[in-house]
Structures are given as structure tokens and as C-alpha cells.
GUKOL-287402 format. One line per field, with one value per residue (C-alpha): residue number from 1; residue in three letters; y, x, z. Coordinates in pm, whole numbers. Layout:
// residues N
resi <- [NUM_...]
resn <- [ALA_...]
c2 <- [Y_...]
c1 <- [X_...]
c3 <- [Z_...]
//
This chain:
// residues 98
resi <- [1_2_3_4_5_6_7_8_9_10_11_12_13_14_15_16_17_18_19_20_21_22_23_24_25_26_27_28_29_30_31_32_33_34_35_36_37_38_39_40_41_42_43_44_45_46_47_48_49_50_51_52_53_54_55_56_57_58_59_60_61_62_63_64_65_66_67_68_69_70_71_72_73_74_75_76_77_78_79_80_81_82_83_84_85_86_87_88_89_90_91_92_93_94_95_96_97_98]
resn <- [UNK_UNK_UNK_UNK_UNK_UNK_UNK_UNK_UNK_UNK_UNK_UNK_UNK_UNK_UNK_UNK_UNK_UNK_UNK_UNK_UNK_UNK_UNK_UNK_UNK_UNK_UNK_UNK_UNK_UNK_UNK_UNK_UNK_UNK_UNK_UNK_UNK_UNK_UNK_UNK_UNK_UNK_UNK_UNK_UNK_UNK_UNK_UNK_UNK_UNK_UNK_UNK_UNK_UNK_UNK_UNK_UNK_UNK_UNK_UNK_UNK_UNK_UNK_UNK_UNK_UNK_UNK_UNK_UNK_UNK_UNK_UNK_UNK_UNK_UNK_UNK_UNK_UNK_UNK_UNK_UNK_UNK_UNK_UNK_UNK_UNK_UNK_UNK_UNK_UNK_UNK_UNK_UNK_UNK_UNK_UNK_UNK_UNK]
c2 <- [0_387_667_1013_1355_1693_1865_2186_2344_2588_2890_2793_2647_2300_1969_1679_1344_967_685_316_375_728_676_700_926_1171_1083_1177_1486_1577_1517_1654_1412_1415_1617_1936_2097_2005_2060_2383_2483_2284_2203_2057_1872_1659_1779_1545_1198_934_586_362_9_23_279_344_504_680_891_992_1116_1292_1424_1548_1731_1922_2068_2231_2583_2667_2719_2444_2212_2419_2278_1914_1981_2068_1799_2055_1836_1985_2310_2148_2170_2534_2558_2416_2625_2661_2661_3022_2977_3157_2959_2776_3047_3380]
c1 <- [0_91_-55_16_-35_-29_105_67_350_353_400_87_268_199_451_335_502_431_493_475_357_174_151_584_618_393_584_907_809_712_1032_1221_1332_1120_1224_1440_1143_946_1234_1230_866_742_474_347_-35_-193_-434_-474_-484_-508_-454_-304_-278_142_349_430_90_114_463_317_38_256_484_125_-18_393_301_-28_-72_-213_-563_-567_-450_-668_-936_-862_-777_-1138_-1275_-1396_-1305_-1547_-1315_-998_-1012_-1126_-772_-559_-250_-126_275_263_211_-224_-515_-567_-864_-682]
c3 <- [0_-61_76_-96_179_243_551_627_798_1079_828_646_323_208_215_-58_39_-27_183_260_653_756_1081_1102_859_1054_1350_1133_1028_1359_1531_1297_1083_750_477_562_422_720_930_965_958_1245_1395_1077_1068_838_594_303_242_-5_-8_-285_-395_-434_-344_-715_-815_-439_-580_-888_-748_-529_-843_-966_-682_-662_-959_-879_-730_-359_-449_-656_-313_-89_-339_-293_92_105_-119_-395_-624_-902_-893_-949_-1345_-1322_-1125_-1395_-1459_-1786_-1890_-1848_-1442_-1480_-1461_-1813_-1868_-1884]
//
């Protein structure tokens, strides 16, 4: 199993990892020893899951969700899932409809 998630760190950004065991890697991150991302931005807390058949699908859907903007991870944070599209960035860095 693989589970993709989003932390959000104590200065209100947003970490995307993937992992074979949460429940450690939460307990990693929270002593200090996830990413150096994490590291320095603690406390960090769990905002987003999603769970995976093989760790392999869980990383790329972490690769994916690195390449979106904030609103567009607030959106799936909040499970408005139906606004995600809408939220699409084009190469330019703007929302697909500008």
C-alpha cells in the first residue's frame, strides 16, 4: 500500500510526500526528521490523504499534486473536487482560462 499527503507546515505552506507507513512518517516529520522541508517549519499537521494500492501510483500522485498551485490544493484539501479543473494552470504559471 501507498498513501500520498499533504502537511501543512507551521508557516501555512503545504509539504506533498508519499509513503509506505503514515503513521511513522507523521511521526518523522514531527520530530524533525522528515524532509528538511518540514524541518524547519514545524509544527506541521496533516491535511490530506489518499490511499493507494502500491506505493508506485502513491509517488506519482505525489509528483502530480507538486506541480499544482495553492488554491488548486486548498481545493482538494477541502474535497472541492469539481473546482480542481477550473484551477488548472497553464505553462505560463495563470489559470488555463486567462
Amino acid at each position: 500500500m501507498g498513501v500520498t499527503y499533504i502537511l501543512e507546515c507551521a508557516d501555512g505552506s503545504f509539504y506533498v510526500g508519499s509513503t509506505t507507513n503514515l503513521t511513522l512518517r507523521l511521526e518523522q516529520h514531527a520530530r524533525g526528521h522528515g524532509a528538511a522541508y518540514t524541518r524547519s517549519r514545524l509544527p506541521v499537521r496533516l491535511v490530506w490523504s489518499e490511499e493507494f494500492s502500491n506505493i508506485g501510483l502513491a509517488f506519482a500522485r505525489e509528483k502530480q499534486i507538486q506541480n499544482w498551485g495553492r488554491a488548486k490544493r486548498i481545493a482538494l484539501i477541502e474535497g472541492r473536487l469539481d473546482d480542481l479543473s477550473a484551477l488548472a494552470r497553464g505553462r505560463s504559471g495563470r489559470p488555463a482560462d486567462e
